[in-house]
N, CA, C, O and CB atoms as a CASP TS submission, in Angstrom:
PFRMAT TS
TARGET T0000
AUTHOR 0000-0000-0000
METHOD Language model
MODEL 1
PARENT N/A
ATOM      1  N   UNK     1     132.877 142.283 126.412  1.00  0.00           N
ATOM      2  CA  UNK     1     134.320 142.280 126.239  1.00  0.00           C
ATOM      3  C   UNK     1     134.644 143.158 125.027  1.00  0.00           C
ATOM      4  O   UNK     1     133.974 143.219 123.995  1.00  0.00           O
ATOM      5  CB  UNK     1     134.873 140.819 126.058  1.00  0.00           C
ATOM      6  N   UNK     2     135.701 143.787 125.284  1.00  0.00           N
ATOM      7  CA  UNK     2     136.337 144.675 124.149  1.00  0.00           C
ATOM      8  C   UNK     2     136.759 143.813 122.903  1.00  0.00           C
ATOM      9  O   UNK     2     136.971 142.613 123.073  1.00  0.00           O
ATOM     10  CB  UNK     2     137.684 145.464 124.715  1.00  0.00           C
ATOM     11  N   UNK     3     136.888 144.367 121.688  1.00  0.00           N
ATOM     12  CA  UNK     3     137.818 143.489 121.015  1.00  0.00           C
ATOM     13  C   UNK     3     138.879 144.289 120.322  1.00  0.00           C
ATOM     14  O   UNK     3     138.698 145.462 119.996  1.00  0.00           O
ATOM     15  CB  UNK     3     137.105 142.598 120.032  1.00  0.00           C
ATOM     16  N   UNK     4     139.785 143.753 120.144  1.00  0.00           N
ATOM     17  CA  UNK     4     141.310 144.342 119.779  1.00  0.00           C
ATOM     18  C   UNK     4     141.786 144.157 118.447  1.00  0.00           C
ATOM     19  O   UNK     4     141.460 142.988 118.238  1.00  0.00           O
ATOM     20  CB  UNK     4     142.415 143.695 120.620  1.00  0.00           C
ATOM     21  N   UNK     5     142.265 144.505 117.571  1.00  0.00           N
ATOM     22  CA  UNK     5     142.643 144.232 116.348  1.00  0.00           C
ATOM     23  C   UNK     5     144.397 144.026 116.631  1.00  0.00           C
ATOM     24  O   UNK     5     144.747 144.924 117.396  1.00  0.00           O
ATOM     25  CB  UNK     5     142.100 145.501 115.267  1.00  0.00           C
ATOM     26  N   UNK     6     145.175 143.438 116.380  1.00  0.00           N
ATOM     27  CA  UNK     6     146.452 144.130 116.016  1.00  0.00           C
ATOM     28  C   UNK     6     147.296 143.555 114.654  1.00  0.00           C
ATOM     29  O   UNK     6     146.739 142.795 113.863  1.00  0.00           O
ATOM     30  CB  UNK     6     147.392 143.999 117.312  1.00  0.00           C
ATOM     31  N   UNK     7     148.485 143.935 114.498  1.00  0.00           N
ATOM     32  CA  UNK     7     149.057 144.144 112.985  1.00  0.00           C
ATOM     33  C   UNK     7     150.341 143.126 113.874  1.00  0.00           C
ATOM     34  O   UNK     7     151.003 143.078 114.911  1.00  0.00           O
ATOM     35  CB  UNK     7     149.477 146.240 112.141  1.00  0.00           C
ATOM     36  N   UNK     8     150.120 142.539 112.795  1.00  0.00           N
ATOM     37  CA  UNK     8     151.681 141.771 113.318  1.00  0.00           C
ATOM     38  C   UNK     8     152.401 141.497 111.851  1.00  0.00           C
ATOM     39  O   UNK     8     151.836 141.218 110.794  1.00  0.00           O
ATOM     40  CB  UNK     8     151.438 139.930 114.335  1.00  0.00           C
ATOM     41  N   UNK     9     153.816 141.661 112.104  1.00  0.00           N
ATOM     42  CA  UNK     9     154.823 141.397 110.878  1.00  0.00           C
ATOM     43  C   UNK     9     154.616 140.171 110.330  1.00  0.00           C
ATOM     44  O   UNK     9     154.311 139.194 111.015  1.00  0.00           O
ATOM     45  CB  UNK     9     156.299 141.440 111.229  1.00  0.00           C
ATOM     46  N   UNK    10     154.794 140.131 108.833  1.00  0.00           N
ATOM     47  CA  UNK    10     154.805 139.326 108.138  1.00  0.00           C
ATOM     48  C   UNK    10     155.522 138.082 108.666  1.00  0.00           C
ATOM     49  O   UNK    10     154.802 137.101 108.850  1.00  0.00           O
ATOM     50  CB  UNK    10     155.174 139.836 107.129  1.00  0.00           C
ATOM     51  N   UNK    11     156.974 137.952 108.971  1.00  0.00           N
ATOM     52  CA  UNK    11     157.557 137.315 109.509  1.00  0.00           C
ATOM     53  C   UNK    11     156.942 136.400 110.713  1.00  0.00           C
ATOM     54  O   UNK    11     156.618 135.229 110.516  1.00  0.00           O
ATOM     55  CB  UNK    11     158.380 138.050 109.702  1.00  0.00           C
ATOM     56  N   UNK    12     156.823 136.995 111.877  1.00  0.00           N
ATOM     57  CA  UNK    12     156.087 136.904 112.912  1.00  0.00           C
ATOM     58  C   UNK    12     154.791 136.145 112.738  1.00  0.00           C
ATOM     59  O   UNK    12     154.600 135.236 113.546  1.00  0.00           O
ATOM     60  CB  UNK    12     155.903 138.119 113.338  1.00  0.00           C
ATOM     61  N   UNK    13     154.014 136.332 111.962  1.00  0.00           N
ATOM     62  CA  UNK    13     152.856 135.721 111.578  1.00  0.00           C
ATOM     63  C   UNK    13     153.630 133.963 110.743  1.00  0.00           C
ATOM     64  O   UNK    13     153.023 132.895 110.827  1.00  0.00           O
ATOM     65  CB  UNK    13     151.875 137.060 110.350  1.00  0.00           C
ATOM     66  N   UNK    14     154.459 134.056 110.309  1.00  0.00           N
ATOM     67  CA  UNK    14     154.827 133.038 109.490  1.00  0.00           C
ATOM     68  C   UNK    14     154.887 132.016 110.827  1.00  0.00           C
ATOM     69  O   UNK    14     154.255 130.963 110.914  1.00  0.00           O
ATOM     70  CB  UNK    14     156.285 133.328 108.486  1.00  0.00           C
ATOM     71  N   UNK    15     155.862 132.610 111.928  1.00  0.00           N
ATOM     72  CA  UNK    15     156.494 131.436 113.233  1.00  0.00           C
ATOM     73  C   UNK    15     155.270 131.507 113.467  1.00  0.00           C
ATOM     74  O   UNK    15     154.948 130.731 112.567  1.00  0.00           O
ATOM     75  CB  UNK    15     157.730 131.748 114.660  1.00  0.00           C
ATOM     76  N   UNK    16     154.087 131.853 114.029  1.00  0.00           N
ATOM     77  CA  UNK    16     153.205 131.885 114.647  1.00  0.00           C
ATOM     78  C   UNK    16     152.194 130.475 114.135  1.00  0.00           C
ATOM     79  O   UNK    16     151.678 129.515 114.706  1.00  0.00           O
ATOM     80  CB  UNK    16     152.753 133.293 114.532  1.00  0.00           C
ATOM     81  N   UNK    17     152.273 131.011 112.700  1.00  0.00           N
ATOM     82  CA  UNK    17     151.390 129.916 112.252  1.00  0.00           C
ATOM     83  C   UNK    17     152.255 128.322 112.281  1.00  0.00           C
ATOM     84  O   UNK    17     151.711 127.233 112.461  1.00  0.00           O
ATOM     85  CB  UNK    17     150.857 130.367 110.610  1.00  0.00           C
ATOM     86  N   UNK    18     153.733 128.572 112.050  1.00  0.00           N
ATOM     87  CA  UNK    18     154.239 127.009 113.005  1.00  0.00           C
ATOM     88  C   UNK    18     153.692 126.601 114.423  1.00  0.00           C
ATOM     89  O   UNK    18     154.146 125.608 114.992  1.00  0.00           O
ATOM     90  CB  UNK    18     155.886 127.064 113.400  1.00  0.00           C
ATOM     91  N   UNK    19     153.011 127.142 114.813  1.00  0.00           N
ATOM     92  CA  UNK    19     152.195 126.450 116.278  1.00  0.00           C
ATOM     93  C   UNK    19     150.813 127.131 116.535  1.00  0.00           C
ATOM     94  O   UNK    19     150.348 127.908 117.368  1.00  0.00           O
ATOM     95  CB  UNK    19     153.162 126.746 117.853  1.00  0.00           C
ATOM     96  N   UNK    20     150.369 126.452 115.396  1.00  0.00           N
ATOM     97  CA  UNK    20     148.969 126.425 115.318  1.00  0.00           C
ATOM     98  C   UNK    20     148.079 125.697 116.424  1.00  0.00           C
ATOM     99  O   UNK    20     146.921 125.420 116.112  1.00  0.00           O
ATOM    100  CB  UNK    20     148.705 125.860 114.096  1.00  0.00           C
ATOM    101  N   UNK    21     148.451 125.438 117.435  1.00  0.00           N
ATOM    102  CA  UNK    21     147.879 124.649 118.413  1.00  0.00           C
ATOM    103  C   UNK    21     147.976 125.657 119.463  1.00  0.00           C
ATOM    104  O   UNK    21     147.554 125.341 120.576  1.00  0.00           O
ATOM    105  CB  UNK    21     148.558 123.250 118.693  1.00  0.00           C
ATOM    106  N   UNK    22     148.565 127.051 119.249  1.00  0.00           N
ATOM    107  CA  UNK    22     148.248 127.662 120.382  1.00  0.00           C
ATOM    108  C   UNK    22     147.086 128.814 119.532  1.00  0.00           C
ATOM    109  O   UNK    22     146.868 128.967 118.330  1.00  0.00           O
ATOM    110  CB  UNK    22     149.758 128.309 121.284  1.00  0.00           C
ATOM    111  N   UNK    23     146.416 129.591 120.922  1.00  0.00           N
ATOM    112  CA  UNK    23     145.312 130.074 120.999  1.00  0.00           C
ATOM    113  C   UNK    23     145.910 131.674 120.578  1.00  0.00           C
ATOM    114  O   UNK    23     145.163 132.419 121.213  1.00  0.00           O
ATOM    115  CB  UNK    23     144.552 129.726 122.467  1.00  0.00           C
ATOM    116  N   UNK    24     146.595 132.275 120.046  1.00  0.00           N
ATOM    117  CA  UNK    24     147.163 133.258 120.121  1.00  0.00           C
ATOM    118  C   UNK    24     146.474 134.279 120.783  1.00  0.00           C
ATOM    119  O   UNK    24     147.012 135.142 121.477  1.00  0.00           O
ATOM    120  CB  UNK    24     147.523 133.513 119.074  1.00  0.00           C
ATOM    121  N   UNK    25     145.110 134.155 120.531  1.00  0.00           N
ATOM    122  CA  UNK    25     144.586 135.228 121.183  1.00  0.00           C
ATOM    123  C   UNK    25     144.625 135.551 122.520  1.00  0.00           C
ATOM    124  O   UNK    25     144.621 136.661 123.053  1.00  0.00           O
ATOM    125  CB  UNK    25     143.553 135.240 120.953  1.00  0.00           C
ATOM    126  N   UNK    26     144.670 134.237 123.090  1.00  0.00           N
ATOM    127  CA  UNK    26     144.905 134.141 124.684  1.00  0.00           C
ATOM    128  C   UNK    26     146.401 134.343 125.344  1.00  0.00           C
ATOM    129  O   UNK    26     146.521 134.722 126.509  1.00  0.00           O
ATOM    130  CB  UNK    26     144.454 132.679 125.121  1.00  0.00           C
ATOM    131  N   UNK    27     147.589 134.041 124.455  1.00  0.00           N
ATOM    132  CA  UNK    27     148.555 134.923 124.501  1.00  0.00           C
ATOM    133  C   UNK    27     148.544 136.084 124.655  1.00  0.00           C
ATOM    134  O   UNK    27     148.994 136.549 125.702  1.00  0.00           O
ATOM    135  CB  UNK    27     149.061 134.883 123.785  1.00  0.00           C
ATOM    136  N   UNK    28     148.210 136.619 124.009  1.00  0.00           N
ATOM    137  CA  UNK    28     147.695 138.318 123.831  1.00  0.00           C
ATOM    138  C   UNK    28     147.423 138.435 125.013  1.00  0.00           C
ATOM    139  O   UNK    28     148.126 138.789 125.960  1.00  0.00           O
ATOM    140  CB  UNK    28     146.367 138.837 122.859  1.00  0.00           C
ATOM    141  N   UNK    29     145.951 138.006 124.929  1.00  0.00           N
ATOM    142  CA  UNK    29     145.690 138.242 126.491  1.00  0.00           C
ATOM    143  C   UNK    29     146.280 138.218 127.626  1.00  0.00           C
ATOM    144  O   UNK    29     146.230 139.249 128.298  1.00  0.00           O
ATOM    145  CB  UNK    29     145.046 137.679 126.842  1.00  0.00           C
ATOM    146  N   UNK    30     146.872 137.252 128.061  1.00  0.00           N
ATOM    147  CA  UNK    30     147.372 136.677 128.824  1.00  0.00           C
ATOM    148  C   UNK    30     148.829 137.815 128.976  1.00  0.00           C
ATOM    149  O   UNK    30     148.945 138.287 130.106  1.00  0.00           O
ATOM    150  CB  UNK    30     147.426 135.133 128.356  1.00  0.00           C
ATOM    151  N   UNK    31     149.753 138.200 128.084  1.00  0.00           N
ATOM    152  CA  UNK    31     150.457 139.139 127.993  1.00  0.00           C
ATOM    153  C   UNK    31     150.090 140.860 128.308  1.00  0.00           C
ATOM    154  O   UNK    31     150.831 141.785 128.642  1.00  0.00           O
ATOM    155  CB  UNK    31     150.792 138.851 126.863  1.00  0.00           C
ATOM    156  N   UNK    32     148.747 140.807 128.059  1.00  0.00           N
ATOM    157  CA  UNK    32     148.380 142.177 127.954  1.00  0.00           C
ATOM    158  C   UNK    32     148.250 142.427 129.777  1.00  0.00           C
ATOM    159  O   UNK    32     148.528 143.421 130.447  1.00  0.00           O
ATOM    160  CB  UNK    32     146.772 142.423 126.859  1.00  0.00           C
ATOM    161  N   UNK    33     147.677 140.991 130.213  1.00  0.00           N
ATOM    162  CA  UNK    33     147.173 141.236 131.862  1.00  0.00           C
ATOM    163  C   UNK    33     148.373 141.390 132.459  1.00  0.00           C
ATOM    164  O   UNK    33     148.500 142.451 133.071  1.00  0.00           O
ATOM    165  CB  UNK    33     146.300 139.962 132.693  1.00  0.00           C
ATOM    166  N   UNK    34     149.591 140.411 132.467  1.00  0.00           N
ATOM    167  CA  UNK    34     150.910 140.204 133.051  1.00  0.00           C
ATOM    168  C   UNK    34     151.160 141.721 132.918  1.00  0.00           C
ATOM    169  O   UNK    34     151.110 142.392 133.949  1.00  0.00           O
ATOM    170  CB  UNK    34     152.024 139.080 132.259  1.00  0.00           C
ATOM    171  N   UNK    35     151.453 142.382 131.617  1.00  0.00           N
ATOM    172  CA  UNK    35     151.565 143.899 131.624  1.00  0.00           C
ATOM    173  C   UNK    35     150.946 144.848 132.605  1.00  0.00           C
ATOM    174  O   UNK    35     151.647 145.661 133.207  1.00  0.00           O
ATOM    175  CB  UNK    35     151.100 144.315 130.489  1.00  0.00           C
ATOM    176  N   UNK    36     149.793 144.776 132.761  1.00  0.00           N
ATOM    177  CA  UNK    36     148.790 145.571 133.926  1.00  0.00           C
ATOM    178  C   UNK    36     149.306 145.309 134.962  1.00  0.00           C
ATOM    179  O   UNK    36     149.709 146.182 135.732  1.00  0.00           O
ATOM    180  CB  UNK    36     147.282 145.208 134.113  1.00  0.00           C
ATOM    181  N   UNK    37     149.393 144.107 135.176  1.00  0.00           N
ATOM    182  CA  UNK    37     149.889 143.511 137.336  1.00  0.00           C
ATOM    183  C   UNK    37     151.096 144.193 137.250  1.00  0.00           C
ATOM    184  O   UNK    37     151.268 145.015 138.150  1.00  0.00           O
ATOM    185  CB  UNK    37     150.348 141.259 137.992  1.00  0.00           C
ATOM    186  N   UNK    38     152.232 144.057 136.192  1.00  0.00           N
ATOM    187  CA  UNK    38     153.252 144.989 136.303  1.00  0.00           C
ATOM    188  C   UNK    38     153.457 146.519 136.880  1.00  0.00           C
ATOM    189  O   UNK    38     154.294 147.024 137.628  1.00  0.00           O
ATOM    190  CB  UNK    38     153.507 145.021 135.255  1.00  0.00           C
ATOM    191  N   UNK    39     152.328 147.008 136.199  1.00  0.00           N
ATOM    192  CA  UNK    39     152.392 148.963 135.830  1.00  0.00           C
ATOM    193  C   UNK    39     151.785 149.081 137.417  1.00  0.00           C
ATOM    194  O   UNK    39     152.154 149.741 138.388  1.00  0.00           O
ATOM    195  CB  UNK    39     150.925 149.938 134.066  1.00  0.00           C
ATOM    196  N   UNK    40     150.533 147.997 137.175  1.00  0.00           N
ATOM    197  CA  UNK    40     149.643 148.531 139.052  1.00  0.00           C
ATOM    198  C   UNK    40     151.215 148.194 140.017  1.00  0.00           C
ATOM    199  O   UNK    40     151.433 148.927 140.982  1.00  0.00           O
ATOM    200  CB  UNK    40     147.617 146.797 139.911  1.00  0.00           C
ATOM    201  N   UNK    41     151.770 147.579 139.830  1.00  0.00           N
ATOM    202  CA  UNK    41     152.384 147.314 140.943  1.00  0.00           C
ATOM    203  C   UNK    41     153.709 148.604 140.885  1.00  0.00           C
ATOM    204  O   UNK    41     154.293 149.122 141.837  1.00  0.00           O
ATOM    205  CB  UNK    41     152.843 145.586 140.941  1.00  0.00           C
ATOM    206  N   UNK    42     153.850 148.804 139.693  1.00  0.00           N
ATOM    207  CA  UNK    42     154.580 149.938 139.827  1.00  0.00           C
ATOM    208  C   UNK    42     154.231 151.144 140.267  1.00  0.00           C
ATOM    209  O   UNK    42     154.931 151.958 140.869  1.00  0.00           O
ATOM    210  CB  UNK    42     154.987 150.144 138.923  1.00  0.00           C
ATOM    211  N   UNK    43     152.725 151.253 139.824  1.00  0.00           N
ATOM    212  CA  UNK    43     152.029 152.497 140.429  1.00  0.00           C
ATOM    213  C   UNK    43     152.453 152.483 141.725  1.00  0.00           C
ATOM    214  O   UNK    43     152.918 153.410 142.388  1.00  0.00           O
ATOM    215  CB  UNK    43     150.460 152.535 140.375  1.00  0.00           C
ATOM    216  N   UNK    44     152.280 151.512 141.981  1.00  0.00           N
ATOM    217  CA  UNK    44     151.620 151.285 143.989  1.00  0.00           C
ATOM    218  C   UNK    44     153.423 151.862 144.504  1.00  0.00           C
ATOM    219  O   UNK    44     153.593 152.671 145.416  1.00  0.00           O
ATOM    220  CB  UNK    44     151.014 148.536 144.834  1.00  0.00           C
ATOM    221  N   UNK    45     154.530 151.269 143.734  1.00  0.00           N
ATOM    222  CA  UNK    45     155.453 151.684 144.311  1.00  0.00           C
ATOM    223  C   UNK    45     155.962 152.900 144.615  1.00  0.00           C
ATOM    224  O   UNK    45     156.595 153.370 145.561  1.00  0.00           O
ATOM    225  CB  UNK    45     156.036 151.254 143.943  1.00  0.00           C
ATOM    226  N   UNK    46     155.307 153.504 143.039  1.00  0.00           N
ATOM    227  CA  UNK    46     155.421 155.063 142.991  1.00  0.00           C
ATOM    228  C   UNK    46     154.950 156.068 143.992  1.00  0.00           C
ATOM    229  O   UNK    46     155.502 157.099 144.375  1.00  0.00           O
ATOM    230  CB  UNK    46     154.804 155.459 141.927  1.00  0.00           C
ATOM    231  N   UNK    47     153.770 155.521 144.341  1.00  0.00           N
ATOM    232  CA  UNK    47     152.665 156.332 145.049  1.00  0.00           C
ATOM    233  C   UNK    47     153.030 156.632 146.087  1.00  0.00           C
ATOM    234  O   UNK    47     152.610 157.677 146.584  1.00  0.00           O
ATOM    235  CB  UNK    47     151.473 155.811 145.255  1.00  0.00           C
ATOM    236  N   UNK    48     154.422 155.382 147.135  1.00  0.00           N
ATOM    237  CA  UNK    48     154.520 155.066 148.279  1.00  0.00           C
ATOM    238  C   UNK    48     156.183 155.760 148.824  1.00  0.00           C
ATOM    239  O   UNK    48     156.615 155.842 149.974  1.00  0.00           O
ATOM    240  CB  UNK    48     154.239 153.433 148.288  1.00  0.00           C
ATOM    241  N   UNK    49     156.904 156.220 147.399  1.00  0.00           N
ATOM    242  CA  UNK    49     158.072 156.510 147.099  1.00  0.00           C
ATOM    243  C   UNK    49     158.478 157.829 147.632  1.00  0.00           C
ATOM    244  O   UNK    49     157.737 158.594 147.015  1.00  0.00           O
ATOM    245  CB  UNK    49     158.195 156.395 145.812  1.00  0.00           C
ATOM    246  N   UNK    50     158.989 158.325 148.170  1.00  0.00           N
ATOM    247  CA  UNK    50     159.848 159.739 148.380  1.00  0.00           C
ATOM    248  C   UNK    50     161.108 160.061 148.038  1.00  0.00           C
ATOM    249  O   UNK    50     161.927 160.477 148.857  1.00  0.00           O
ATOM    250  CB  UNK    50     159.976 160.043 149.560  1.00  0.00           C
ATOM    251  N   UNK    51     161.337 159.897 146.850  1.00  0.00           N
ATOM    252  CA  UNK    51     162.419 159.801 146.404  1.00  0.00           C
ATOM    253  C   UNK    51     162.127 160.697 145.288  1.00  0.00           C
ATOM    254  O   UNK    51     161.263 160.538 144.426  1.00  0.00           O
ATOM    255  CB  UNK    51     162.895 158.483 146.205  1.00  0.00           C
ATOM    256  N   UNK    52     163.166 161.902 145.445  1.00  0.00           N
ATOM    257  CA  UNK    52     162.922 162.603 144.224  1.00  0.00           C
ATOM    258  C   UNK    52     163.470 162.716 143.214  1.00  0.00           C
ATOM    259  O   UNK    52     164.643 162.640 143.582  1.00  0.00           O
ATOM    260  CB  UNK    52     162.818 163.473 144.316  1.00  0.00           C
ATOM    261  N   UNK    53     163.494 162.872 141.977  1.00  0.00           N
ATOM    262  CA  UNK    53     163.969 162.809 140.595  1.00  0.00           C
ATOM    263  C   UNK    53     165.500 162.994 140.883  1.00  0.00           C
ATOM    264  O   UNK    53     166.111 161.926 140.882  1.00  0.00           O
ATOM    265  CB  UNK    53     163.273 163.987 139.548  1.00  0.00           C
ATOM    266  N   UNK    54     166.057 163.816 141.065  1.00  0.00           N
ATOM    267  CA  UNK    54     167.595 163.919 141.922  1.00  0.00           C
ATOM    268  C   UNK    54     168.089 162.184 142.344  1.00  0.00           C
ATOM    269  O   UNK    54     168.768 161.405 141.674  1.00  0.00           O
ATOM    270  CB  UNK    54     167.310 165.048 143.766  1.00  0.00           C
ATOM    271  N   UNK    55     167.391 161.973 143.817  1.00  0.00           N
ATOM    272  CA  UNK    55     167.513 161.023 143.999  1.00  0.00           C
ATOM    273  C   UNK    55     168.223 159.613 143.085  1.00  0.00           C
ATOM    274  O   UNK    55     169.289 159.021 142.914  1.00  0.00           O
ATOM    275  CB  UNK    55     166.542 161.106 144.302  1.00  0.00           C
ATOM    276  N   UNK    56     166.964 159.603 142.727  1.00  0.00           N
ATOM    277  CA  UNK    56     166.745 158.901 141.589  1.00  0.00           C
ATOM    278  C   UNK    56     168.109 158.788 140.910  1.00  0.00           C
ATOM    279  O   UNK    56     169.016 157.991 141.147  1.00  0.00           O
ATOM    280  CB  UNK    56     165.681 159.555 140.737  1.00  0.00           C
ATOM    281  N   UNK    57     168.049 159.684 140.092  1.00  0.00           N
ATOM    282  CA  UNK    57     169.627 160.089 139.313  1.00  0.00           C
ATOM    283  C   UNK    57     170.690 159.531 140.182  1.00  0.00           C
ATOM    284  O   UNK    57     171.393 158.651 139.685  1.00  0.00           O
ATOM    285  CB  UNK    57     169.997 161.903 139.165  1.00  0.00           C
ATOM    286  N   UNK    58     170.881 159.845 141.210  1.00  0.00           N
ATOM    287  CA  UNK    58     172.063 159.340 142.325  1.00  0.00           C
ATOM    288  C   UNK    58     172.686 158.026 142.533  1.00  0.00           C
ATOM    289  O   UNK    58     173.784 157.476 142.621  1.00  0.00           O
ATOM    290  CB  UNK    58     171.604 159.502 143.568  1.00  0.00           C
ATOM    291  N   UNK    59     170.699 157.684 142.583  1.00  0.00           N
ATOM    292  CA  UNK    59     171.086 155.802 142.885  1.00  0.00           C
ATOM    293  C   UNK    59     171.420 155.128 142.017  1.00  0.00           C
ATOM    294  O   UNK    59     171.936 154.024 142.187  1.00  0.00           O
ATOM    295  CB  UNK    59     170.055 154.842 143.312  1.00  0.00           C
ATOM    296  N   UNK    60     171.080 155.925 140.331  1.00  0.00           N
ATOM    297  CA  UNK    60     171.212 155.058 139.262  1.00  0.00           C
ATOM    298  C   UNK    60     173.322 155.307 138.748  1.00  0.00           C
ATOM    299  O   UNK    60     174.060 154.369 138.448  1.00  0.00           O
ATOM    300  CB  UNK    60     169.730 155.706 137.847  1.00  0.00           C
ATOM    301  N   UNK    61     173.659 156.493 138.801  1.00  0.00           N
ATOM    302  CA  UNK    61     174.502 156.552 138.764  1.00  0.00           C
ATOM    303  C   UNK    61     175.716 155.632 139.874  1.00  0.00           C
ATOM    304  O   UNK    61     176.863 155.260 139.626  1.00  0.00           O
ATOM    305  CB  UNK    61     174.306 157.655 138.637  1.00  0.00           C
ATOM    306  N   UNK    62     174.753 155.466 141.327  1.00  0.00           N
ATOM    307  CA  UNK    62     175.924 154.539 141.740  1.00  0.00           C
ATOM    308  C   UNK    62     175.951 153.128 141.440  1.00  0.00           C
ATOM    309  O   UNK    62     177.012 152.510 141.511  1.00  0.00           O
ATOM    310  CB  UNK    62     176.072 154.564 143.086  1.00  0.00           C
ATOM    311  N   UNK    63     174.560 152.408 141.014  1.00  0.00           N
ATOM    312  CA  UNK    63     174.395 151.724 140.298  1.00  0.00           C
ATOM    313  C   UNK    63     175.187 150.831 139.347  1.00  0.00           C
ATOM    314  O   UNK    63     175.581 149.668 139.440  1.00  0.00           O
ATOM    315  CB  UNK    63     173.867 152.239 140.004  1.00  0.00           C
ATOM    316  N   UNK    64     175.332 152.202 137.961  1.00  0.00           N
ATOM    317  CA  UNK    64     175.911 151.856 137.119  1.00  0.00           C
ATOM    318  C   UNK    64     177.405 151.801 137.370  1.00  0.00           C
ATOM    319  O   UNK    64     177.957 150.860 136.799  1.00  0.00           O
ATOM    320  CB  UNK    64     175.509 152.509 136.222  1.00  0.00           C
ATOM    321  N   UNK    65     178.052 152.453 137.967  1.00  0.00           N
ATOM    322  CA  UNK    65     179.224 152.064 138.603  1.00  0.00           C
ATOM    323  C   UNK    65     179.597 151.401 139.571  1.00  0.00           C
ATOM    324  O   UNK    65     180.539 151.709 140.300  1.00  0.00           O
ATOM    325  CB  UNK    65     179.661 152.725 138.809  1.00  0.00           C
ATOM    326  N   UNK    66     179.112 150.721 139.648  1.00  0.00           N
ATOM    327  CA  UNK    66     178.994 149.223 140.166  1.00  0.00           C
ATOM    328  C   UNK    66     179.020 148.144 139.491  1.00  0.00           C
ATOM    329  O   UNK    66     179.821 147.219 139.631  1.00  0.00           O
ATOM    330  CB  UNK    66     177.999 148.994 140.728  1.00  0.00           C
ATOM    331  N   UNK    67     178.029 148.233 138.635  1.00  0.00           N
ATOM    332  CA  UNK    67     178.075 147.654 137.073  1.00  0.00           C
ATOM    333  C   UNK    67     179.185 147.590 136.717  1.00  0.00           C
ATOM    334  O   UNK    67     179.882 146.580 136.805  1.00  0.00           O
ATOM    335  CB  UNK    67     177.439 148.361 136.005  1.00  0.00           C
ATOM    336  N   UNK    68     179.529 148.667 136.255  1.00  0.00           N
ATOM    337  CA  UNK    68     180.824 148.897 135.656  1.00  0.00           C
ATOM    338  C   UNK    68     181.990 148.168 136.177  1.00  0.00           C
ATOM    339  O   UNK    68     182.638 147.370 135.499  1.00  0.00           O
ATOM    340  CB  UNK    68     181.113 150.224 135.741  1.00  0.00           C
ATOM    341  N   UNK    69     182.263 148.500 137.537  1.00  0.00           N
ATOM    342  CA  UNK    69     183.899 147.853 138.173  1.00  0.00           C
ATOM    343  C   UNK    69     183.514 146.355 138.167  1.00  0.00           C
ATOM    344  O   UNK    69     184.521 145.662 138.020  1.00  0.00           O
ATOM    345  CB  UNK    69     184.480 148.432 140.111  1.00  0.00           C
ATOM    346  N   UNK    70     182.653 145.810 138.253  1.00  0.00           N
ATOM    347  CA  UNK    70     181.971 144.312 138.448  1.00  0.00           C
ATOM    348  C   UNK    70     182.057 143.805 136.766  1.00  0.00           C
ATOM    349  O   UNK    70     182.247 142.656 136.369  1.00  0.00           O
ATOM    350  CB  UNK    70     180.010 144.393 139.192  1.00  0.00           C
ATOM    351  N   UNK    71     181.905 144.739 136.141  1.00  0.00           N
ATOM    352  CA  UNK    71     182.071 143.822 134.444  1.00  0.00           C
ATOM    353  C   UNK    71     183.841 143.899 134.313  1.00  0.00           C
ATOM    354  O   UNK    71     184.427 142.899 133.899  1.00  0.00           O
ATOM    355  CB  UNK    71     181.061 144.997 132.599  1.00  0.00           C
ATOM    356  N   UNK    72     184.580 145.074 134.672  1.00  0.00           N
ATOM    357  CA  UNK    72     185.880 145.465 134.264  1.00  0.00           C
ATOM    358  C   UNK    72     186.380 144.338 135.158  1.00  0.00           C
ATOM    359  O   UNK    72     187.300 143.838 134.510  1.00  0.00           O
ATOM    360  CB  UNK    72     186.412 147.091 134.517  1.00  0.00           C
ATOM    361  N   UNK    73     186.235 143.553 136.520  1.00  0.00           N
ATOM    362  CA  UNK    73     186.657 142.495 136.851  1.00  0.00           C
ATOM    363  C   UNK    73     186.678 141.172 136.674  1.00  0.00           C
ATOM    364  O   UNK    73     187.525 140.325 136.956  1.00  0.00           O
ATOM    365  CB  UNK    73     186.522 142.562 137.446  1.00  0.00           C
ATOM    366  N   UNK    74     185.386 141.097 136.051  1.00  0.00           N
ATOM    367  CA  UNK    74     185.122 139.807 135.050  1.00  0.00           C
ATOM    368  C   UNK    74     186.061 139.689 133.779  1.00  0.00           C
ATOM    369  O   UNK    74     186.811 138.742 133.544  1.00  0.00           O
ATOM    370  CB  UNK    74     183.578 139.882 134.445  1.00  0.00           C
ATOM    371  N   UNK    75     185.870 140.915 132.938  1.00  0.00           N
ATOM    372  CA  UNK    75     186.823 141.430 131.931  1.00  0.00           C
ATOM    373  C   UNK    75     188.592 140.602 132.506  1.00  0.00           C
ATOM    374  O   UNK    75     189.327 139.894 131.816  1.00  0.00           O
ATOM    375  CB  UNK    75     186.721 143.527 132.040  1.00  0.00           C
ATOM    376  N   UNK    76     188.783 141.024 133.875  1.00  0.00           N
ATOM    377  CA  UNK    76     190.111 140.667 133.922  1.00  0.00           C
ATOM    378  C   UNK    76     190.384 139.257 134.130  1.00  0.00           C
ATOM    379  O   UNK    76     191.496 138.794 133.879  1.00  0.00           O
ATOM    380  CB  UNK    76     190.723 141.381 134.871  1.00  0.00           C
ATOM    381  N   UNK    77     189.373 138.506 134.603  1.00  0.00           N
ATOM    382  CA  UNK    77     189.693 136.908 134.837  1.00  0.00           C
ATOM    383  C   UNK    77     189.812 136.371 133.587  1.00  0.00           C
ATOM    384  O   UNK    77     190.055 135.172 133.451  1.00  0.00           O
ATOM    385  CB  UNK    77     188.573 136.041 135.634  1.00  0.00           C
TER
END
C-alpha cells in the first residue's frame, strides 16, 4: 500500500481532533475512493458521448436559463 502524507489547516485539525473516535485516515480513504467511482464513471460517460464542445455550450446555456426564469418566479411569490 502507498502511503500519503497530507497538510491540513490548523483550524481543521482542531474540529478533527473533537472526534477522536473517528479513524481519519479511513475517511481519507474512503473519500479518496468515492472520488475515483466518480471520475471512472465520468470517464465512461465521456467516452460514450457525441456531443461536441459547441454542443455542450448550447445545453448549458439553455440550462441556465431555465434556472434563471424558475428563480425570477420564485423571486415573485
Amino acid at each position: 500500500m502507498v502511503s500519503m502524507t497530507l497538510s491540513i489547516p490548523a483550524p481543521l485539525a482542531q474540529r478533527m481532533k473533537k472526534h477522536s473516535e473517528l479513524n481519519w485516515s479511513d475517511v481519507a480513504r474512503q473519500a479518496i475512493k468515492q472520488k475515483i467511482r466518480d471520475l471512472d464513471l465520468l470517464d465512461k460517460l465521456v467516452a460514450k458521448s457525441q456531443m461536441t464542445s459547441r454542443d455542450v455550450e448550447e445545453l448549458d446555456d439553455v440550462i441556465k436559463k431555465g434556472l434563471w426564469q424558475r428563480h425570477k418566479e420564485l423571486m415573485k411569490a
